[in-house]
N, C-alpha and C positions, 0 to 999 in steps of 0.2 A: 504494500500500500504506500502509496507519495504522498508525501506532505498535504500534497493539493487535496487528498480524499480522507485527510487521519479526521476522524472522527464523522464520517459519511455512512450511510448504509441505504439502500437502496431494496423495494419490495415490491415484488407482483402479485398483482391479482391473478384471475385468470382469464381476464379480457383479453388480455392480446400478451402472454409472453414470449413470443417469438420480438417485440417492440421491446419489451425489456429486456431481453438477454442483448438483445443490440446495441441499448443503453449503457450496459455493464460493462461491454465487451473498450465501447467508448472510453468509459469512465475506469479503465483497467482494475475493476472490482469485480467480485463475485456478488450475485443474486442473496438475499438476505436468507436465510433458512427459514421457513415457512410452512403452515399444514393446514391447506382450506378444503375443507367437505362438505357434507351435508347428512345433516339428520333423517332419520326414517320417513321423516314428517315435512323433510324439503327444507327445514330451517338451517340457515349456514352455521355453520364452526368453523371459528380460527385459531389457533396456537401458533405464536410467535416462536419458535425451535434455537434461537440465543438469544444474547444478551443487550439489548438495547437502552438499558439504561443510560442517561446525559447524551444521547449520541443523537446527532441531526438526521432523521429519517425523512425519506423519501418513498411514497407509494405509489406507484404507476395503474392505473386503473382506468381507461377509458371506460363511457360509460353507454356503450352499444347495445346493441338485442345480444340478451334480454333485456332492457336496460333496467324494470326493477331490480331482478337477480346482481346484475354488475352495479347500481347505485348501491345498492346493500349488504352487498359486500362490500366495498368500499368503507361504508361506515363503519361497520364491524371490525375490520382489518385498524380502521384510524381506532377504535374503541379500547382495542386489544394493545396497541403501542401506546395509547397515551396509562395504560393502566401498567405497562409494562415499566414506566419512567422514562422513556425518550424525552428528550430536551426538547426538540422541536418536532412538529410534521407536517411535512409537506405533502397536499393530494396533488397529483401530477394526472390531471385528467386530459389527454389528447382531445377527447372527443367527447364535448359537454353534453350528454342527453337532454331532452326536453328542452333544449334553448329554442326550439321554435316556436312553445307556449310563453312568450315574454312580453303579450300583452293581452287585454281583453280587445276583443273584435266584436264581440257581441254580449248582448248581457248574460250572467248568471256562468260566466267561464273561469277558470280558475288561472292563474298567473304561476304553472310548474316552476317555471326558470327560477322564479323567487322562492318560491317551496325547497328544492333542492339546495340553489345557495342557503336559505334556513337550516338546513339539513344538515350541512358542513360544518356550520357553523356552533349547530350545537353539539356536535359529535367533537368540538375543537378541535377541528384541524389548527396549525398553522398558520397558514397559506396555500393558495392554492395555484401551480402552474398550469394552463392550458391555453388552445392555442386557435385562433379563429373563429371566434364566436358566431355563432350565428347572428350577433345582433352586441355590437361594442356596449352597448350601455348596460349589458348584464352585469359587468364589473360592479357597478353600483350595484348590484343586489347583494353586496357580501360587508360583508363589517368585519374585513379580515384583510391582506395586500392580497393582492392580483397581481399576475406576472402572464401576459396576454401576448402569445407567441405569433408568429404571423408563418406560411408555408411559402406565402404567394412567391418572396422572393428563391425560392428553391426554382417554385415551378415556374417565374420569367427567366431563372438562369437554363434549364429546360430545353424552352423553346427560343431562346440568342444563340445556344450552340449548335440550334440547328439552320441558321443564319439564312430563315425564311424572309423570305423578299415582298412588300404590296403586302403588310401583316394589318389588319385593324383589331385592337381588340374591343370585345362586346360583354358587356354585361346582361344576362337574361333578364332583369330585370332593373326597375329606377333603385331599389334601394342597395343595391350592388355595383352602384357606379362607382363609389368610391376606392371599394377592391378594384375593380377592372383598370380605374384610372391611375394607379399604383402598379399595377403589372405594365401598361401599355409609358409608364414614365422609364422604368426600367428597360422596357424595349426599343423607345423612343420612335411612337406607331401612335394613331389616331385611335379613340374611344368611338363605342357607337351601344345604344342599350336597347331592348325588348321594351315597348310596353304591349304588357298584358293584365288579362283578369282570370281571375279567380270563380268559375259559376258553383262551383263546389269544393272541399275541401279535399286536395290531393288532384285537382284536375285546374288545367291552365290553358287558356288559348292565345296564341297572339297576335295582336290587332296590327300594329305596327311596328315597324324596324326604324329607327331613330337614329340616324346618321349615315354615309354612304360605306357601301360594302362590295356594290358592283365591282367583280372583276376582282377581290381582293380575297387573300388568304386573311378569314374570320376566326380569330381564339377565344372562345366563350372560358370566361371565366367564372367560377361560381365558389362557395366555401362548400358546399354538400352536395353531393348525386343521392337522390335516394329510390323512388322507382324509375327515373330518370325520363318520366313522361315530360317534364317542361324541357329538360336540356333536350332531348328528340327532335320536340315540336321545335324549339328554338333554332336548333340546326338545318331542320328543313324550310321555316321561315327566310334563313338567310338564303340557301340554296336559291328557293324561288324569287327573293330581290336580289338575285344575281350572285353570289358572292362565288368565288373560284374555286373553292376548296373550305371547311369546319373542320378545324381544332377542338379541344375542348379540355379542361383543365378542372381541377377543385380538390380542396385537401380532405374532406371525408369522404369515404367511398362507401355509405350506406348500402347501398345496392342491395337493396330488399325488393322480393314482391318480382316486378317482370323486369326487373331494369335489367340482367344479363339478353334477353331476347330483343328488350328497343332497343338498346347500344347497337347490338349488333345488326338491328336491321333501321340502323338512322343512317344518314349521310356524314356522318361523324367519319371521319379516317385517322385520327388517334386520340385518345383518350388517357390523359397522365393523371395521377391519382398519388395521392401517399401512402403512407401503413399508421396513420392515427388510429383506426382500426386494423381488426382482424380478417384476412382478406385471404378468401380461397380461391388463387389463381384456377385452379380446375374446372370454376364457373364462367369465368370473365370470360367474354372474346379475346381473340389476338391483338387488337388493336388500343388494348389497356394496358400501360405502362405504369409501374408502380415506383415513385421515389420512398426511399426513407428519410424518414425525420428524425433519426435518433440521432446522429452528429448533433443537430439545433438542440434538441431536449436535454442531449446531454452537458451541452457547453453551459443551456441554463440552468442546471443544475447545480453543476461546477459555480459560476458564479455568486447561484443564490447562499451556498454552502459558502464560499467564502467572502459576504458581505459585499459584492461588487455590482455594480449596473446591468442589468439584463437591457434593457435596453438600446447598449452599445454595439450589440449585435446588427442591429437594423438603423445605426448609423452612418 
């Protein structure tokens, strides 16, 4: 162990650890010894297997399908170290569940995003790392630090190496302009956004294409794919206003429900994706590429462990 990690430790759920062994591998540590089950009755059991007493703990847990099962674990796993005497802990959530319940839309709906930051916060966590929010002002929902990772610039370095020519990129949607306009400064490429609507929950049509795309290679950028019906339709929207070629990019790779069958039968011709999740290649088409985020996760790690600017990263 180096200087840089004496008094670190680092712990997986069982969301994605193929993400944390990647982390470990980073951070030239072993995986914390650990023993999560479950009871006859479906209830989780944790047993922390050494000694964490004073030591800055780190918990890796994205919080995907199941995402009760992986939220509650999580709490459990934070419940178990803080009774253990860990000094500090940090939840290291890649991939924040429920952030897309972060407002009411209609009367008598509940506000999850705030429920779960609730949730964290009584189980005392630390702090908590993750990365791409579905919606920046969930930070506020915590009375605790936030340390709010971004991917996009992995996935603009991405597509520069592929030193695509006539690039515009598109955000699917108006409240995603400001990621896409963050990718397209780093490629130094023109913005163009979807608007669309909503006639039901989980379904999206769009009206119009907002900017020109004629003739030009389009990179839709988004932070989530989940049945990936809007990135589709989106994709084919451009095709039809002309655009020469669909890219398509975004750091959660939900991919629930029919989204392996639309990817594969959109006009999309490659699709980059990270490992914030747990991701079974076996399903995806060919034309899904996966970057890792553990180098990023684990540098802020490193930093948070030793009192330094996470920040600095994306400076």
């Amino acid at each position: 162990m180096s200087s840089r990690t004496e008094g670190l430790k680092v712990f997986s759920g069982t969301a994605n650890p193929a993400l944390a062994n990647e982390i470990a591998e980073h951070l030239h540590i072993d995986l914390g010894k650990m023993e999560v089950g479950r009871f006859t009755n479906g209830e989780t059991h944790v047993l922390i297997q050494e000694n964490v007493r004073g030591e800055d703990v780190f918990v890796i847990q994205p919080t995907g399908a199941p995402a009760n099962d992986t939220l509650m674990e999580l709490l459990i796993i934070i419940d178990a170290l803080l009774r253990a005497s860990a000094h500090r802990i940090t939840a290291v959530i890649p991939y924040y569940g429920y952030a897309r319940q972060d407002r009411k839309t209609r009367g008598r709906e509940p506000i999850t995003a705030k429920l779960v930051a609730n949730l964290l916060t009584t189980a005392r966590a630390g702090r908590v790392l993750t990365m791409d929010l579905h919606a920046g002002q969930i930070q506020g929902f915590f009375d605790l630090p936030v340390d709010h990772l971004s991917a996009m610039p992995l996935l603009a370095e991405h597509f520069r190496q592929r030193a695509l020519q006539n690039v515009v990129v598109v955000s699917p949607d108006v409240g995603g302009v400001p990621r896409a306009r963050d990718v397209a400064r780093r490629l130094g490429t023109g913005v163009a956004f979807l608007d669309k609507r909503h006639p039901r929950p989980g379904i999206s049509e769009v009206i119009h294409v907002v900017g020109s795309v004629r003739g030009m290679k389009a990179i839709l950028v988004d932070d989530m794919i989940d049945t990936a019906g809007s990135i589709s339709n989106g994709a084919r929207a451009l095709v039809e206003k002309g655009a020469a070629e669909v890219y398509a990019c975004c750091t959660h790779a939900v991919l629930s429900g029919p989204a392996s069958d639309r990817l594969a039968d959109s006009p999309i011709r490659d699709l980059v994706v990270t490992n914030t999740l747990a991701i079974d290649r076996s399903r995806l088409p060919a034309k899904v590429t996966v970057l890792s985020v553990a180098p990023l996760l684990g540098e802020a790690i490193t930093r948070i462990h030793e009192d330094r600017s996470v920040s600095e990263l994306f400076s």
